[in-house]
Z-matrix of the N, CA and C atoms (Angstrom, degrees):
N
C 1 1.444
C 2 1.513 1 107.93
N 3 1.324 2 120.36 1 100.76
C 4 1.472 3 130.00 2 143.52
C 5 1.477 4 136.25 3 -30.23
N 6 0.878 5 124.40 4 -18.28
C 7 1.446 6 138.67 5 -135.27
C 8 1.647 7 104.86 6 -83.94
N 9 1.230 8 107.57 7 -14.69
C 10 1.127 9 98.24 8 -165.82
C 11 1.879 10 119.43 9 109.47
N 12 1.065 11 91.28 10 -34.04
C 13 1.417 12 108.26 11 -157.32
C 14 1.877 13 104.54 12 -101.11
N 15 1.253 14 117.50 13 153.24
C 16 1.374 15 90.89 14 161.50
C 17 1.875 16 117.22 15 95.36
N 18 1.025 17 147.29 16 163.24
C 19 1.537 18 159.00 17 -103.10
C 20 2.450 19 78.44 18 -133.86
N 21 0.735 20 144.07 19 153.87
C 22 0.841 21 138.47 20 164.88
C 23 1.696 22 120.43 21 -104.89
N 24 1.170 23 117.38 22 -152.66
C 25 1.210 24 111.96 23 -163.21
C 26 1.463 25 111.24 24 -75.92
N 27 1.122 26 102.16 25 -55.39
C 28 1.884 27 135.33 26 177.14
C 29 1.209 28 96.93 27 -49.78
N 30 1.551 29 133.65 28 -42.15
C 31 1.619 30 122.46 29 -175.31
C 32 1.363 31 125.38 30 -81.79
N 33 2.003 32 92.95 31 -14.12
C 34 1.826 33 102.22 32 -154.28
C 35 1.827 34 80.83 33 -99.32
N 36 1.321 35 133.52 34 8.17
C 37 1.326 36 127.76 35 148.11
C 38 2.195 37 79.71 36 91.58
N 39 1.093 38 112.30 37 47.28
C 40 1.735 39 103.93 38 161.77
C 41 1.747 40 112.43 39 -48.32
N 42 1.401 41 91.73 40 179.78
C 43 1.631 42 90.04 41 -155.52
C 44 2.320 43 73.01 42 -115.15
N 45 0.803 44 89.35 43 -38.89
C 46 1.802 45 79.12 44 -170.43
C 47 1.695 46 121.00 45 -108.90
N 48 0.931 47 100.64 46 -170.03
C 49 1.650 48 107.58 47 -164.85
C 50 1.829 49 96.39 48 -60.51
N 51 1.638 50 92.20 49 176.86
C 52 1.145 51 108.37 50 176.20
C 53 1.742 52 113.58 51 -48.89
N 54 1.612 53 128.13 52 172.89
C 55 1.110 54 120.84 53 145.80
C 56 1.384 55 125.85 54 -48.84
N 57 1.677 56 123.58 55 -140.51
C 58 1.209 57 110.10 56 -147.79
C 59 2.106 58 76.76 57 -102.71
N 60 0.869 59 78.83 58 157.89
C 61 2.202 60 99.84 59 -172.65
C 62 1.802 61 83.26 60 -60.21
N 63 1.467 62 116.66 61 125.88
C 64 1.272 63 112.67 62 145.45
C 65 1.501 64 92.83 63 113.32
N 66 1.348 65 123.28 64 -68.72
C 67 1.307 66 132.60 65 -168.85
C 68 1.978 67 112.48 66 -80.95
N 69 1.211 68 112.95 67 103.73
C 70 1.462 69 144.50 68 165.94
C 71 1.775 70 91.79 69 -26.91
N 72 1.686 71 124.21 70 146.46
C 73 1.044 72 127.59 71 171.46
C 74 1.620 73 106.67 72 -82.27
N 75 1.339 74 116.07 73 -36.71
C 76 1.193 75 123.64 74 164.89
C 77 1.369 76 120.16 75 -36.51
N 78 1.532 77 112.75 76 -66.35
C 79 1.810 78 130.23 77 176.89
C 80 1.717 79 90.20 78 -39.21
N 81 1.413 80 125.84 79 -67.32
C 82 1.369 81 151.71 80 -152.64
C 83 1.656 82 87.29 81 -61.08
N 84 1.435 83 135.12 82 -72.82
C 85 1.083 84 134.54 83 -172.36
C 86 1.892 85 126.39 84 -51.99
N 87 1.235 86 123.56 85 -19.89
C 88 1.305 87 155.01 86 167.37
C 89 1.199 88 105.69 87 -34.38
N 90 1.486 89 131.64 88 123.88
C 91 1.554 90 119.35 89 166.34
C 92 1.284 91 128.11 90 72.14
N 93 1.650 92 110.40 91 144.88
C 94 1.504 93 124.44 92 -156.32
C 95 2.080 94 98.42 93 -49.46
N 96 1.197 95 101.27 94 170.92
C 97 1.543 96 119.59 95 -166.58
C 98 1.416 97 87.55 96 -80.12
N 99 1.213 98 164.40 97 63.54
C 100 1.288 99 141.15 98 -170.02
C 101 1.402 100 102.48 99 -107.45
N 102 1.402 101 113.94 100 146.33
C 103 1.756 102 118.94 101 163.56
C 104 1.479 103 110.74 102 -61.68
N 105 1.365 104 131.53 103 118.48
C 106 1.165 105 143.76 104 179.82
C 107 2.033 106 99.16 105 -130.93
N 108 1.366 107 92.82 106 145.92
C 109 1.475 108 99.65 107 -178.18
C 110 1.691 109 104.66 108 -64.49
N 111 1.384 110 117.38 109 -28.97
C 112 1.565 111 130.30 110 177.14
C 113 1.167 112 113.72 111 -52.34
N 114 1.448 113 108.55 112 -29.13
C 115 1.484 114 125.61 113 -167.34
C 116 1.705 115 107.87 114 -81.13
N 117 1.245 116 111.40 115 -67.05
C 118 1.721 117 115.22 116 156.94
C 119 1.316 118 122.34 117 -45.10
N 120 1.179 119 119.41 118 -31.18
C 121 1.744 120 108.84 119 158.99
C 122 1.461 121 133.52 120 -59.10
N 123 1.326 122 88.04 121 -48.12
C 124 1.603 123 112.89 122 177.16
C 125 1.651 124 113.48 123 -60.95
N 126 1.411 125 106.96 124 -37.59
C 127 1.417 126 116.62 125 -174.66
C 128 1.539 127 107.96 126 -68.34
N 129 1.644 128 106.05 127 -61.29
C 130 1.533 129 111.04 128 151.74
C 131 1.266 130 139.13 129 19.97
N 132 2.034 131 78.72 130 -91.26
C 133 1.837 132 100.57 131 169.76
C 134 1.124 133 122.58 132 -50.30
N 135 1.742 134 105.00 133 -58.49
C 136 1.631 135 108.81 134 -164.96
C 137 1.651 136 97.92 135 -74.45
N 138 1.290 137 139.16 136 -24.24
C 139 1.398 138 124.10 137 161.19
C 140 1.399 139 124.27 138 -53.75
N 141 1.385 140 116.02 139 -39.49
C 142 2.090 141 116.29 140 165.81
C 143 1.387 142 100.96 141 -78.60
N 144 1.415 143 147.97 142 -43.19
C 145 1.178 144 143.02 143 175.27
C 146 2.207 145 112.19 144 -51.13
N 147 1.119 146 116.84 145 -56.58
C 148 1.674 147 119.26 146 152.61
C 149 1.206 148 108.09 147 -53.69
N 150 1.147 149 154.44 148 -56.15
C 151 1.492 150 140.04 149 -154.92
C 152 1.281 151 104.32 150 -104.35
N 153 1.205 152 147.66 151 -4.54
C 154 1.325 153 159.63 152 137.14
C 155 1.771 154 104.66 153 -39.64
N 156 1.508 155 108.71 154 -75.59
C 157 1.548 156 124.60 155 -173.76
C 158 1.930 157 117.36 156 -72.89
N 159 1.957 158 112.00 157 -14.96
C 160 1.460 159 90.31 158 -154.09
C 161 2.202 160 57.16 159 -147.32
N 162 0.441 161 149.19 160 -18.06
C 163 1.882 162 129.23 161 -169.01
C 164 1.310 163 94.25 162 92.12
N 165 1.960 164 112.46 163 164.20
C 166 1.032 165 114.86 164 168.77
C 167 1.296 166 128.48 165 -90.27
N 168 1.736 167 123.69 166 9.28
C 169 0.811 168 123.66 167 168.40
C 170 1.821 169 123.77 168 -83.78
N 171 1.664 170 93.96 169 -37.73
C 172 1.735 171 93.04 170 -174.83
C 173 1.632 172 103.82 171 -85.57
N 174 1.419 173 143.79 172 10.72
C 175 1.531 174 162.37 173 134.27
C 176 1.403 175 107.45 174 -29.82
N 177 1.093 176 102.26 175 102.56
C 178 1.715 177 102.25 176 164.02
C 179 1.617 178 130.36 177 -117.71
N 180 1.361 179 123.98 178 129.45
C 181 1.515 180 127.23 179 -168.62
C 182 1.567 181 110.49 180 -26.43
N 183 1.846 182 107.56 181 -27.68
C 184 1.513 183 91.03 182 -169.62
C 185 1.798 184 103.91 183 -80.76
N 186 1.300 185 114.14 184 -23.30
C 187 1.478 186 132.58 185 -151.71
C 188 1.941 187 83.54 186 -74.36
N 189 1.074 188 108.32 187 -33.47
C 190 1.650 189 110.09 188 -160.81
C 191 1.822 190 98.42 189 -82.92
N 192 1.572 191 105.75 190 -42.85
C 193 1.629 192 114.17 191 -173.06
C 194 1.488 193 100.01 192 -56.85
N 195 1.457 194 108.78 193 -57.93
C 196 1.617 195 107.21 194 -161.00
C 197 1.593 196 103.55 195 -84.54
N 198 1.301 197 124.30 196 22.80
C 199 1.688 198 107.68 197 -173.87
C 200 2.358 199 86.50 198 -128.46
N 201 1.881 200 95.86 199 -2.93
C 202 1.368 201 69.02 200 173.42
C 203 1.860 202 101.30 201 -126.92
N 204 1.275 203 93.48 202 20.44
C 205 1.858 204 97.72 203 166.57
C 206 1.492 205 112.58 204 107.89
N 207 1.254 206 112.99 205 3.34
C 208 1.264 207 110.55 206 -141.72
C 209 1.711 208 112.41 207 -123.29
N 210 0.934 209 138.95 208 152.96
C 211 1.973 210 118.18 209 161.96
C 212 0.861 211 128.36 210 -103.21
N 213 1.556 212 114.42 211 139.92
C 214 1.349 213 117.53 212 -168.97
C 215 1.712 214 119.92 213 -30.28
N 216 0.694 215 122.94 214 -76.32
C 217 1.817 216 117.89 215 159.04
C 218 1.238 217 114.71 216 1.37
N 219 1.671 218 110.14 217 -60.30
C 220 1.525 219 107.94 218 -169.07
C 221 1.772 220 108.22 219 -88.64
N 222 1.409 221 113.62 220 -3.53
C 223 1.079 222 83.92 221 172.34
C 224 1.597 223 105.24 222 -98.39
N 225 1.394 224 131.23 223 -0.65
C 226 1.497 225 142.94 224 176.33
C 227 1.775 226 106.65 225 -55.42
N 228 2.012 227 107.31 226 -40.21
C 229 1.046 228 88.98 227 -176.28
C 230 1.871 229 122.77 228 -90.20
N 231 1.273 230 101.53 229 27.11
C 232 1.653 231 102.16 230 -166.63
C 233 1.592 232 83.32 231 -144.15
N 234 1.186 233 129.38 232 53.51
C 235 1.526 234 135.38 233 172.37
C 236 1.889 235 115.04 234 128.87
N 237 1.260 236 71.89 235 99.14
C 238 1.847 237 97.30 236 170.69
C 239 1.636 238 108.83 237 -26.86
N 240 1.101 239 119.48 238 -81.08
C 241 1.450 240 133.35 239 168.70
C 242 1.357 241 124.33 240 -124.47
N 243 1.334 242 119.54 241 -175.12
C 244 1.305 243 139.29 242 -156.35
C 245 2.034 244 105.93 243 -78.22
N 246 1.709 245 95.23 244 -24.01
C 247 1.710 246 97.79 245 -152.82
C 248 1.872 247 72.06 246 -81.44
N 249 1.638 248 122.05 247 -37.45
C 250 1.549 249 119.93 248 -161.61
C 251 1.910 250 104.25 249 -47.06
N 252 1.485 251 93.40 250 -40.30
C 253 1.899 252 85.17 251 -169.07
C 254 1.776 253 109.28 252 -66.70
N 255 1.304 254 96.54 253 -41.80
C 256 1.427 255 105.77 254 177.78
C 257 1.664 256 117.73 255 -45.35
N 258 1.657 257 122.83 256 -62.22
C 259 0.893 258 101.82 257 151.23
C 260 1.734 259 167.31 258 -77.93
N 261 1.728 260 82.29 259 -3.60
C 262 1.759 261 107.42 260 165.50
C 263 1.706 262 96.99 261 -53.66
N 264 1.628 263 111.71 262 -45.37
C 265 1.458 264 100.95 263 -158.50
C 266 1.756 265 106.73 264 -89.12
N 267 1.006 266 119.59 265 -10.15
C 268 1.572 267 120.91 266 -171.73
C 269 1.821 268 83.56 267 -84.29
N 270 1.432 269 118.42 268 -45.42
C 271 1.584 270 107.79 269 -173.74
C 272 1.422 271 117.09 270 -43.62
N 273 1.240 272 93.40 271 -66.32
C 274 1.532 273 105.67 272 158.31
C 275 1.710 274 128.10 273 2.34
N 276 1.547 275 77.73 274 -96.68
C 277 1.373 276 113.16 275 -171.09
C 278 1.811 277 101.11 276 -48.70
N 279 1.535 278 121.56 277 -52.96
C 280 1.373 279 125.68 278 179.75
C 281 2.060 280 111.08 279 -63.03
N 282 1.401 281 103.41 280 -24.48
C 283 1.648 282 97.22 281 170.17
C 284 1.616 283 113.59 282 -77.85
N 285 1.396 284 97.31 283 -23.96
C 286 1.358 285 80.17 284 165.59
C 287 1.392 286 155.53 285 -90.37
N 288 1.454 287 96.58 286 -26.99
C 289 1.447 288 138.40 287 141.04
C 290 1.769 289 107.95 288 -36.81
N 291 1.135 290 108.55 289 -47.43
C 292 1.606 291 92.80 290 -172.36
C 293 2.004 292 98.99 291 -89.14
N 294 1.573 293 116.34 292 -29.95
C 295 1.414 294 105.99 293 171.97
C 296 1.889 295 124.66 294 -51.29
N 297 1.878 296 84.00 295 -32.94
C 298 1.239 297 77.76 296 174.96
C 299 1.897 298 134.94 297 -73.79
N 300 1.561 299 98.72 298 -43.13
C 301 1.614 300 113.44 299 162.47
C 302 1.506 301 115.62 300 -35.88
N 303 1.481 302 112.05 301 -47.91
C 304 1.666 303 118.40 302 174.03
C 305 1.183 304 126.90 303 -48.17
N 306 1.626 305 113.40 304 -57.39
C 307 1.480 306 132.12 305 166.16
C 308 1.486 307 106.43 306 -62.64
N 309 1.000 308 133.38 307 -32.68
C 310 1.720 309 132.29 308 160.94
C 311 1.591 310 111.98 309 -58.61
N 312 1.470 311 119.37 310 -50.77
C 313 1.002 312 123.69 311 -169.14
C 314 2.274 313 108.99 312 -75.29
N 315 1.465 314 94.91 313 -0.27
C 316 1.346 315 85.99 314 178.21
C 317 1.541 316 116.91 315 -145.61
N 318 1.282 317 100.13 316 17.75
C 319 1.374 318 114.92 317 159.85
C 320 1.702 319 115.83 318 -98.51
N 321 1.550 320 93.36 319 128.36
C 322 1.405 321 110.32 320 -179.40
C 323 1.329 322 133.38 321 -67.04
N 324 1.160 323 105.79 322 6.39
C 325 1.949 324 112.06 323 160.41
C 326 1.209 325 116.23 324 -117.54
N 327 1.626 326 120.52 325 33.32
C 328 1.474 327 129.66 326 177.63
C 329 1.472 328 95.22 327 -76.77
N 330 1.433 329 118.20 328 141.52
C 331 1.653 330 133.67 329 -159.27
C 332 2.006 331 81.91 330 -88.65
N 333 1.162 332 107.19 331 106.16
C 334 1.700 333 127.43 332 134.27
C 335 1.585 334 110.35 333 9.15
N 336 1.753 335 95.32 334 90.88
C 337 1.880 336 123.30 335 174.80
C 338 1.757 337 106.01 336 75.43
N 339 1.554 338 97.00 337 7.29
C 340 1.523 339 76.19 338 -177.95
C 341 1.759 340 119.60 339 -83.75
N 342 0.912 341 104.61 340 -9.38
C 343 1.103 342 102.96 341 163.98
C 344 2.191 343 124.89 342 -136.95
N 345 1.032 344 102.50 343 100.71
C 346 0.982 345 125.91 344 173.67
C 347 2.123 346 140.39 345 -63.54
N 348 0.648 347 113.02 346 118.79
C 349 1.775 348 104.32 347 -173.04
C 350 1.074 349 114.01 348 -87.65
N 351 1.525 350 105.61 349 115.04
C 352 1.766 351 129.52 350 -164.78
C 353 1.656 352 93.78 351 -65.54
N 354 0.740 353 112.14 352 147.42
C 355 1.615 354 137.64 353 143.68
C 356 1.665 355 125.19 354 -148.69
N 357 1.867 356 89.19 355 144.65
C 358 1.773 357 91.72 356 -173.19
C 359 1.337 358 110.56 357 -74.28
């Protein structure tokens, strides 16, 4: 519970780290529930920040809502379920992973066969 009101995160025994570094749960709790793109970022984080520290199995939608400011609701409308962030963020993570191999694979001080061009 955000609300303002109520035992906070740290007392109600959360399963993961603080909210987001810097920003007050209070600041975070402020103002109507609205879908904001700030809001899907935030959710994001604190979704790789839980599944980073606890797996994605023992992670729960509420553990992700209240560790990224937000209520469950609002994070429902910027991701269906729990498996959606997981793979929004593995997508991610693999585009970048492969941008990076590319720029390896065509920069001219890449160390000799280490990187090679797959074909099936």
């Amino acid at each position: 519970m955000l609300s303002g009101r109520g035992p906070s995160a740290e007392s109600r025994g959360s399963h993961c780290a603080s909210p987001i570094p810097g920003v007050s749960t209070d600041a975070l709790a402020q103002g109507p529930d609205m879908p904001r793109q700030s809001q899907r970022s935030r959710i994001a984080e604190a979704a790789l920040r839980c599944f980073a520290e606890q797996g994605h199995d023992a992670t729960r939608v509420k553990h992700i809502a209240e560790h990224a400011g937000v209520a469950e609701s609002a994070l429902y409308r910027h991701y269906p379920s729990k498996e959606a962030i997981a793979h929004e963020l593995y997508a991610e993570f693999l585009a970048g992973y492969s941008q990076r191999l590319q720029r390896l694979q065509r920069s001219p001080n890449r160390p000799s066969g280490s990187c090679v061009p797959w074909s099936p």
